[in-house]
TIKOL-904171 format. One line per 4 residues: number of its first residue (from 1); their letters; for each residue x, y negated, z of C-alpha. Coordinates in nm, 3 decimals. Layout:
NUM	a	X Y Z | ...
END
This chain:
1	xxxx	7.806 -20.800 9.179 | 7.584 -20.487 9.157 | 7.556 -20.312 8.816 | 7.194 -20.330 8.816
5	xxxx	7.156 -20.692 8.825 | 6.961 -20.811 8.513 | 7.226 -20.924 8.282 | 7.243 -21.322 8.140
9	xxxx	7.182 -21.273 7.777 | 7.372 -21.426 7.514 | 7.266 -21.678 7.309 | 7.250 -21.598 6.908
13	xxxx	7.193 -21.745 6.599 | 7.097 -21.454 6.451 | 6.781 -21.391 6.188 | 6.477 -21.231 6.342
17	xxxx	6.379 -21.075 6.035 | 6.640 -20.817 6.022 | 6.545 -20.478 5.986 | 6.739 -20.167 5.940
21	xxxx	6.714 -19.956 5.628 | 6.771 -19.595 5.583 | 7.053 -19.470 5.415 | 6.863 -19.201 5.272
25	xxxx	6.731 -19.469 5.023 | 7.081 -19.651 4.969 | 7.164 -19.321 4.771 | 6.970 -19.524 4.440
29	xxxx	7.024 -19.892 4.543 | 7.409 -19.892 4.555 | 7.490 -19.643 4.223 | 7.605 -19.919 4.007
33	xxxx	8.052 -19.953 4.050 | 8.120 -20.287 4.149 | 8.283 -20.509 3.919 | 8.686 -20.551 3.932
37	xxxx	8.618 -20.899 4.078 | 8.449 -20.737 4.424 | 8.562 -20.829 4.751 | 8.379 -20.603 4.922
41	xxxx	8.307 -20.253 4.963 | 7.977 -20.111 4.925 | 7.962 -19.972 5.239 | 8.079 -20.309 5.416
45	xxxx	7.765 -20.499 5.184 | 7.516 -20.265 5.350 | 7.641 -20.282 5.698 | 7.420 -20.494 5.923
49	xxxx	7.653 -20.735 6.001 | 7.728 -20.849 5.637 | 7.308 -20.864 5.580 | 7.300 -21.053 5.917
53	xxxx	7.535 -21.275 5.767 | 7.401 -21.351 5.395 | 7.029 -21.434 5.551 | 7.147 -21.707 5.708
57	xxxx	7.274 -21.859 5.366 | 7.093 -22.081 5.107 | 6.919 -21.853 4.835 | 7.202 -21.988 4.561
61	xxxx	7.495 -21.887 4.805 | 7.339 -21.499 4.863 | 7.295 -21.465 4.514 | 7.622 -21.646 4.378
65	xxxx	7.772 -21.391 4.680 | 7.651 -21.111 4.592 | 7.691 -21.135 4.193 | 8.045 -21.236 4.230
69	xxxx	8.196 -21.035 4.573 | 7.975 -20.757 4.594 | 7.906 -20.663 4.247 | 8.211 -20.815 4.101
73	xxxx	8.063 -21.025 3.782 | 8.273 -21.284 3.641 | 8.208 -21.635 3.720 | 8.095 -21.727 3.318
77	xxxx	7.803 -21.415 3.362 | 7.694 -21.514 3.686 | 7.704 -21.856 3.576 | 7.463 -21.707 3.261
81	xxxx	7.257 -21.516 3.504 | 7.148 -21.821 3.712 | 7.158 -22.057 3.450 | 7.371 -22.319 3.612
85	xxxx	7.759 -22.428 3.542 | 8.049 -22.210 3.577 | 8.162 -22.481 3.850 | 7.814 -22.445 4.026
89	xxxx	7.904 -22.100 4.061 | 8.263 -22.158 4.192 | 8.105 -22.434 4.471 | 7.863 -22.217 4.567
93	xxxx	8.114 -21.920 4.618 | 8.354 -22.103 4.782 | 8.076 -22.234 5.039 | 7.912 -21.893 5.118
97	xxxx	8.306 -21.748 5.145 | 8.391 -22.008 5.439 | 8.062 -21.976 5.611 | 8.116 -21.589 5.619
101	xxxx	8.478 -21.587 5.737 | 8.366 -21.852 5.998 | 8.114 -21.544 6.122 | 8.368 -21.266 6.145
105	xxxx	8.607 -21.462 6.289 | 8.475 -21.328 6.656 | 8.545 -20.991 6.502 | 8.937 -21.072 6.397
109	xxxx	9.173 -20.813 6.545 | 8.905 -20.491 6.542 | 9.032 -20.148 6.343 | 8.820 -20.042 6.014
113	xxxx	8.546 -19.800 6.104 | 8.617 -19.441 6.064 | 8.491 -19.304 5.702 | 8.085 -19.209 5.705
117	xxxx	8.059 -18.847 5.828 | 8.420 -18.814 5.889 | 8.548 -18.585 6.183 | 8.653 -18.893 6.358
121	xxxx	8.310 -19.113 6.313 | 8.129 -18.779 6.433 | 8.368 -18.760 6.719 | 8.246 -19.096 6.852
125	xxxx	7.857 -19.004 6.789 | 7.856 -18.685 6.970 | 8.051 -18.875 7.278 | 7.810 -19.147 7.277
129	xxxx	7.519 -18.939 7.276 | 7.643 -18.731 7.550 | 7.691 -19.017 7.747 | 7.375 -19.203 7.724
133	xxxx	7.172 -18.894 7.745 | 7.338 -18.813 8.056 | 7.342 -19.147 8.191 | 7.706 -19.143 8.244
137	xxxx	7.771 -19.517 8.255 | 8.162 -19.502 8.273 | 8.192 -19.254 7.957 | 7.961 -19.515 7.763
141	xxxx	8.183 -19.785 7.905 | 8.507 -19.639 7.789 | 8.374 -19.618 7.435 | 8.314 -19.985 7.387
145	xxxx	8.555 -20.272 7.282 | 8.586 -20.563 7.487 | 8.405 -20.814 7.309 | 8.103 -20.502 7.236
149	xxxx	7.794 -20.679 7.180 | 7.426 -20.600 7.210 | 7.223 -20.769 6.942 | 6.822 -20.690 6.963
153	xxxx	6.602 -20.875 6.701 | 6.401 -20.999 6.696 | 6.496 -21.188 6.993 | 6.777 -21.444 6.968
157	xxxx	6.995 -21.346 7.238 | 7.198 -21.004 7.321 | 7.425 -20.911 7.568 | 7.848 -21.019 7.468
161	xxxx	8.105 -20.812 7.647 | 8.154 -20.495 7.801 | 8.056 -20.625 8.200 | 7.690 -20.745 8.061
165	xxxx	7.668 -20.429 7.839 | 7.752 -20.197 8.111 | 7.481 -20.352 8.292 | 7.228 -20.388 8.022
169	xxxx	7.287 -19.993 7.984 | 7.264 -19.930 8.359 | 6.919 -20.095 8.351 | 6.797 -19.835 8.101
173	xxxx	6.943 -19.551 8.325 | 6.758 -19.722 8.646 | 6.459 -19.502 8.853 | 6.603 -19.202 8.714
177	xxxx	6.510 -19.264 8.345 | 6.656 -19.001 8.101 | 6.642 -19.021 7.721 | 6.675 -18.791 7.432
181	xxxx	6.825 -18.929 7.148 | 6.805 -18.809 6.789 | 7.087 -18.869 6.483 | 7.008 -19.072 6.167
185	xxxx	7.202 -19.354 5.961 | 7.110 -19.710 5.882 | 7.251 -19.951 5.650 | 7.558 -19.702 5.621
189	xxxx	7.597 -19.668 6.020 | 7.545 -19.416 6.240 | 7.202 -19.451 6.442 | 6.939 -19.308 6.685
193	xxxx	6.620 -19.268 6.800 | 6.579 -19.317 7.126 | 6.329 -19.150 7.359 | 6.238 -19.156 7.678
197	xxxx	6.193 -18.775 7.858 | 5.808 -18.819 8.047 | 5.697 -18.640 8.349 | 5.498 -18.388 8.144
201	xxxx	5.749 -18.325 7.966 | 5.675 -18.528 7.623 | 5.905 -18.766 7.523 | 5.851 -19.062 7.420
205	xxxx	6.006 -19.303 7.165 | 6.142 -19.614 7.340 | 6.392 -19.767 7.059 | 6.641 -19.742 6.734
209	xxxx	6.969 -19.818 6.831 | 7.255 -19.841 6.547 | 7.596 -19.881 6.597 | 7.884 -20.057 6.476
213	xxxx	8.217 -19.876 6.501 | 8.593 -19.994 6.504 | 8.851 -19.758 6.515 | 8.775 -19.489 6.749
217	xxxx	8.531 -19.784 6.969 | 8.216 -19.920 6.971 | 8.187 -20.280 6.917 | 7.843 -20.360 6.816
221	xxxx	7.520 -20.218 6.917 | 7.170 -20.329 6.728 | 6.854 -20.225 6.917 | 6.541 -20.207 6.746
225	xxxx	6.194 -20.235 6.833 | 6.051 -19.796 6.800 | 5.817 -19.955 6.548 | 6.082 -19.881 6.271
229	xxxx	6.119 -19.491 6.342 | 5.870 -19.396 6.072 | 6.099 -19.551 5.842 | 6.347 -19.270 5.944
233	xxxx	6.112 -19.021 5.924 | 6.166 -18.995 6.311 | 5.802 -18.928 6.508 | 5.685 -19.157 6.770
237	xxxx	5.699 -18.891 7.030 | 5.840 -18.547 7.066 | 5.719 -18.226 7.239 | 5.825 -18.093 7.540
241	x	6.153 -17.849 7.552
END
């Protein structure tokens, strides 16, 4: 089966409203410690996968989540701040719990990511820049996990596994097409700009990609429409080299 053969996409249940945000403006949205009651890390609440997750749960199971797991409030305050019963609360917890764990189930087995900025997490960047501006298809390959997969909302399907993501990537590299891309972070990940390098030498910007790592892999790709680069402070097209 040739490489270049469109790839079948992947059905997803996933929320077409998701957008990325910069970490430049998590640096005031995440200052207060979480509670001794929090499950989760404030890096992991940021990450795109955990927002995935909480927007496809009922408005009382996000906020009951979030109160209790992410910011680590006691059931009794949360239970004051929503004005229902301390049992509501528990139900509601208990509920938005499951339906997470039934989401990263898929996910079971995969290393932590490397710290944010760490020599190890820049390690992987710089490779997997090197790669896909070079169009070197089997060093992009050997960076992703099995199970990688390609999410790009708003449209409810990506690409699951590393034969369809080889080929999704190959697609990009067909007719010769070369791209520049350029660093950021999102939602405490790294990410990039993405442009394409035009005959005249512009280049123009094509997509934001951000990435999910585990371990020293990639197991999660998000591609964005270029629409958000602004948000980045990224142009929509940069001059010739």
């Amino acid at each position: 089966m040739s490489q270049f053969k469109p790839p079948g996409p992947t059905p997803r249940d996933e929320p077409v409203w998701l957008q990325p945000f910069p970490d430049a403006l998590l640096d005031g949205a995440v200052d207060r410690p979480p509670g001794p009651e929090a499950r989760y890390e404030q890096t992991e609440a940021i990450s795109l996968a955990f927002v995935t997750a909480l927007q496809l749960l009922p408005p009382r199971q996000v906020a009951v989540l979030i109160l209790r797991d992410v910011l680590g409030f006691h059931a009794s305050e949360v239970a004051g701040m929503l004005e229902v019963s301390v049992q509501s609360v528990n139900s509601a917890l208990k509920r938005a719990r499951a339906s997470l764990q039934r989401r990263q189930q898929p996910a079971a087995g995969h290393q932590p990511p490397p710290a944010a900025g760490s020599p190890a997490e820049d390690a992987i960047v710089a490779t997997f820049a090197r790669a896909w501006e070079s169009a070197d298809l089997d060093a992009l390959v050997a960076l992703l996990t099995d199970d990688v997969f390609i999410a790009m909302p708003p449209e409810p399907f990506g690409y699951e596994g590393q034969e369809l993501v080889a080929r999704y990537c190959a697609r990009q590299f067909a007719a010769g097409h070369r791209f520049d891309l350029v660093p950021t972070r999102a939602n405490g990940q790294p990410a990039f700009g993405a442009y394409l390098r035009g005959p005249a030498g512009i280049r123009h910007a094509t997509a934001f990609y951000v990435l999910t790592l585990a371990g020293g892999r990639i197991c999660g790709m998000t591609r964005f429409e270029a629409s958000v680069l602004p948000w980045f402070g990224l142009p929509r097209s940069l001059p010739s080299r």
